[in-house]
C-alpha positions, -999 to 999 in steps of 0.1 A, spaced: 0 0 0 19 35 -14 16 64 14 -3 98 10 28 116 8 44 92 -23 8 98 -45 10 140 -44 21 156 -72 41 191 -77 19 219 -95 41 243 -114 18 274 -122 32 306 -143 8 335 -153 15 353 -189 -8 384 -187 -42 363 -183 -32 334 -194 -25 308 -164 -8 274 -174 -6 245 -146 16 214 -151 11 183 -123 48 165 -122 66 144 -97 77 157 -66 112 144 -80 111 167 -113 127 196 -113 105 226 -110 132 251 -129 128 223 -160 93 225 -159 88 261 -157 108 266 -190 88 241 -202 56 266 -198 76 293 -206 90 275 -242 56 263 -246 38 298 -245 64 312 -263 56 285 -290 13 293 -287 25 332 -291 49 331 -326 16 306 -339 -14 327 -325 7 358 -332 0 378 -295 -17 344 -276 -47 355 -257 -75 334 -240 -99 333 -271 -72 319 -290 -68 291 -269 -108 288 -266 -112 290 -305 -79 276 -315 -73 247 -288 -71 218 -314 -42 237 -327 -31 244 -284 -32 208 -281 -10 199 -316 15 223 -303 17 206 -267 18 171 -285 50 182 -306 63 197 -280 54 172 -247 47 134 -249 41 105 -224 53 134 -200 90 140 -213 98 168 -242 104 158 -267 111 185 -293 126 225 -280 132 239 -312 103 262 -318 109 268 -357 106 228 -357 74 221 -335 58 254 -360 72 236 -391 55 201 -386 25 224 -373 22 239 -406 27 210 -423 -7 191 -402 -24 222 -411 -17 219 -455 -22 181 -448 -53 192 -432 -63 218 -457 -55 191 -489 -81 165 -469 -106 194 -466 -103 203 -510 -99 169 -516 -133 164 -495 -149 191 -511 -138 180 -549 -151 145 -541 -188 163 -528 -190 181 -558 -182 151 -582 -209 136 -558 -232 163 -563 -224 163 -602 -238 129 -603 -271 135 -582 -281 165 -607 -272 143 -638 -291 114 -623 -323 137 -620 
């Protein structure tokens, strides 16, 4: 049976403006590592978002959460170069836009077919 003490976690909180961010780590971590890790992170959310503020985390948080996953998985970083975690960004986001066209080519073939039908 684990103690009370070994389950509690360390909560790292760092305030940009209005913007709070909250990480739960180990009490082992280092909390200087994970404070550059917020700090790396909004820096990251404000070259994308251009100025980050709260509505473009509430309107834009697919994109907030494709930025943390470049930049954080299973809890270790994994990528600190911004231009890198913005490049494959930009890349999801053509990848993204090419599904969208190709979606909306393959509508209007389907639609082309429906009026010839009639």
């Amino acid at each position: 049976m684990r103690h009370l003490a070994d389950l509690l976690l360390l909560l790292s909180v760092r305030s940009y403006a209005s913007l709070y961010f909250v990480f739960g780590c180990d009490k082992s971590d280092n909390e200087l590592i994970i404070l550059e890790t917020i700090h790396k992170y909004v820096l990251t959310l404000d070259r994308y978002f251009e100025n980050v503020c709260e509505l473009d985390i509430i309107y834009g948080f697919d994109q907030a959460y494709f930025i943390l996953d470049e930049f954080v998985m299973a809890g270790e970083v994994q990528e600190t170069s911004i231009k890198a975690i913005l490049k494959h960004i930009y890349e999801q986001n053509m990848l993204e836009k090419g599904e969208v066209r190709a979606l909306d080519r393959s509508l209007a073939g389907a639609r082309a077919l429906l009026d010839i039908r009639r």
